[in-house]
N, C-alpha and C positions, 0 to 999 in steps of 0.2 A: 325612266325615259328609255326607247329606243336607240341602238346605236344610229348615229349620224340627224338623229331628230331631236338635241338638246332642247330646241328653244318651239318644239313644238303645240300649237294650243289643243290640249286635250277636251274642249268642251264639244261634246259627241255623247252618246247614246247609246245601246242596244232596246228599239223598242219594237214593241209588237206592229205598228201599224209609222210607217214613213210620213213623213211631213206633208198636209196638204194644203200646207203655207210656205211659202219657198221665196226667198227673193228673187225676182227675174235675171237669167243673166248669172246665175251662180252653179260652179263648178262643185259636185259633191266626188268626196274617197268614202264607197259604197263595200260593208263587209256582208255577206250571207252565206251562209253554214247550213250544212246538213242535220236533218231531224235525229238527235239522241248523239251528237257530236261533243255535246258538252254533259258531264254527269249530271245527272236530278241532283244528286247530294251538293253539286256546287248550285246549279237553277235554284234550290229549295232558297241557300245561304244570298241568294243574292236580290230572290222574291224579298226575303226577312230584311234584308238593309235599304231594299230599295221605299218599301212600307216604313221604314224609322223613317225615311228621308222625306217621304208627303209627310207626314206630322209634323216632323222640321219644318213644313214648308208655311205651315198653315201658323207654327207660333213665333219665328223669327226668320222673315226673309232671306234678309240682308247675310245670315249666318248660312242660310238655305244653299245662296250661290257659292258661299265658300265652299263647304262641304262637298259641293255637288260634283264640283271640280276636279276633288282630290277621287272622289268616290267612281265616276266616270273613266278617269287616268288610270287608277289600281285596279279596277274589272276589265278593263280593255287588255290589260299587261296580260292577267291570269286567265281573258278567255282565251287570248293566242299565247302566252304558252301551252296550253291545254292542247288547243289545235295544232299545234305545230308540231308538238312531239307525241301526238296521238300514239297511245296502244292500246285503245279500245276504244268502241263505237263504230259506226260504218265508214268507209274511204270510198264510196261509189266513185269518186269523182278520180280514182287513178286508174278506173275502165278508162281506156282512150276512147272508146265509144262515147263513154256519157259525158267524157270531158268534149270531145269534138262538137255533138247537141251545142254544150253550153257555149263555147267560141263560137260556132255557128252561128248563136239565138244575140250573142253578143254583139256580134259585127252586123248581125243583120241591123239592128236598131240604128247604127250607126249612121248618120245623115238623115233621115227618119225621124226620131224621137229625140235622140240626142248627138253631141260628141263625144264618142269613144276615145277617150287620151289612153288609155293605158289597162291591161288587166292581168293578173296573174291567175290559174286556176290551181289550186293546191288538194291532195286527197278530199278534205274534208272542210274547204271551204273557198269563197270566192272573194278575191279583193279589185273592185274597179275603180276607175275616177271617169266621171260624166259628165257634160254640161247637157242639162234639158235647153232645148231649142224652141223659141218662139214657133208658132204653128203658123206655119206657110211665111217663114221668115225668110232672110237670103242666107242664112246659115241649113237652113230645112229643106227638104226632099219635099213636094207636096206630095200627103198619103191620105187616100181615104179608107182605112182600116178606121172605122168609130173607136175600137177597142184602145186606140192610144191619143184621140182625144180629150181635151181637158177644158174646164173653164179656168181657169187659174191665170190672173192677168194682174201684171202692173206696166201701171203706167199706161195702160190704156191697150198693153200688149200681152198676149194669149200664151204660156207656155205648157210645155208637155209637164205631166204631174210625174215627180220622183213617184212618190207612190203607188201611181197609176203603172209607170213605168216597168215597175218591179211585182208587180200583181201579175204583168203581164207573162215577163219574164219567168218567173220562177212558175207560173203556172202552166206554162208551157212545156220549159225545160224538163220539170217533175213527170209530166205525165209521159214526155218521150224516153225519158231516162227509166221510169219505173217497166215502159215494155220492153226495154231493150234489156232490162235485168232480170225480167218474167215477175213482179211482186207486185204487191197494193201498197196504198198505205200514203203516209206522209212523205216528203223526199226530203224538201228544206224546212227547218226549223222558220216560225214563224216572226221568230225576234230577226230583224236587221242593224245593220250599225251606218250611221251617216255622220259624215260631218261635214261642214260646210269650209269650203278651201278659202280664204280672206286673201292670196295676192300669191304674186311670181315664184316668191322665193318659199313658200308654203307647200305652191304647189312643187315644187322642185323636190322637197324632202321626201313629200309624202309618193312622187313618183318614185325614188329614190326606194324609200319604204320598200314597195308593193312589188318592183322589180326583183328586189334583194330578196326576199321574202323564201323562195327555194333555195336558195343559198343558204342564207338562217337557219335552215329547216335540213340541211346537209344533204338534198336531194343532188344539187351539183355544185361547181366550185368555177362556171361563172353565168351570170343572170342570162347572158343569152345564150346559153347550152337550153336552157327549162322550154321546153317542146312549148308548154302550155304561158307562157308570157307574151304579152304585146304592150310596145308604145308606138304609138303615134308618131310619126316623121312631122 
């Protein structure tokens, strides 16, 4: 477990493609990292456990969700330690240039797509917390950009897709950040990490989390010194 997140629930992910099933009205802590941020040799190790874990799935459920739990909890720990004390792989993201883009492209979303609570921007990777926003809701901006339209409805009400959300972003971000560094190629790695925040005191840790984060990382020695943090008043 992380410091000050004992009782944290770690059912979360790193998957290639965002949820385009979401409950309406739910607040995600959103991780996404840079292309070749994480070794192949640990991707390869974690392709392999995650392939034991559908077979698991397929001969005993119920053992399925145990497992799944613990194995989600233990990859999350070692892809930020990984990230956090990076000494190899790319840090695009400590250009102040490409970090500004991505605040930029962050805030921009903000009242638009979704709520913005909080974000940190670190070398080599991004941690936010969002609530996607009903389309043309009293929480919403009305936007006619098609690009961030969604059918995704409960309850008879329309919300912006995570997914969608994050196609947008990181497609964006990518291509302004790759000419402001002169390169081609991939930016962000295609796996994301979502979880789904369940209530007050959840979200409190995980803001807590995401703030502290440069701190952890020995960058500075207090959360509002880090140029690159934001919460929400």
């Amino acid at each position: 477990m992380f410091p000050g997140m004992s009782q944290f629930d770690y059912q979360r992910s790193y998957r290639r493609n965002l949820p385009h099933i979401q409950p309406g009205g739910t607040t995600f802590f959103v991780t996404f990292r840079l292309d070749g941020s994480i070794p192949q040799s640990v991707i390869r190790q974690w392709n392999r456990e995650r392939e034991w874990l559908a077979q698991l799935a397929q001969k005993n459920a119920n053992h399925y969700e145990e497992v799944k739990s613990e194995f989600e909890r233990t990859w999350f720990k070692k892809f930020e330690l990984i990230l956090d004390g990076a000494t190899e792989g790319p840090t695009w993201l400590s250009d102040d240039k490409v970090a500004t883009i991505v605040a930029e492209s962050l805030h921009y979303r903000h009242k638009k797509v979704y709520r913005l609570d909080g974000f940190t921007i670190m070398s080599n990777h991004v941690h936010m917390v969002v609530k996607p926003l009903p389309i043309g809701g009293s929480e919403s901006v009305q936007s006619s950009d098609k690009t961030f339209r969604s059918d995704l409805r409960r309850d008879g009400i329309a919300y912006h897709s995570l997914a969608r959300i994050m196609q947008s972003l990181k497609g964006y971000t990518a291509f302004k950040a790759n000419e402001i560094l002169g390169r081609n190629g991939e930016f962000w790695a295609h796996e994301s990490y979502y979880h789904w925040i369940r209530d007050d005191t959840e979200w409190l840790r995980i803001m807590a989390y995401v703030m502290n984060n440069p701190l952890k990382a020995g960058y500075v020695e207090r959360w509002q010194d880090w140029k690159w943090n934001y919460r929400r008043e």
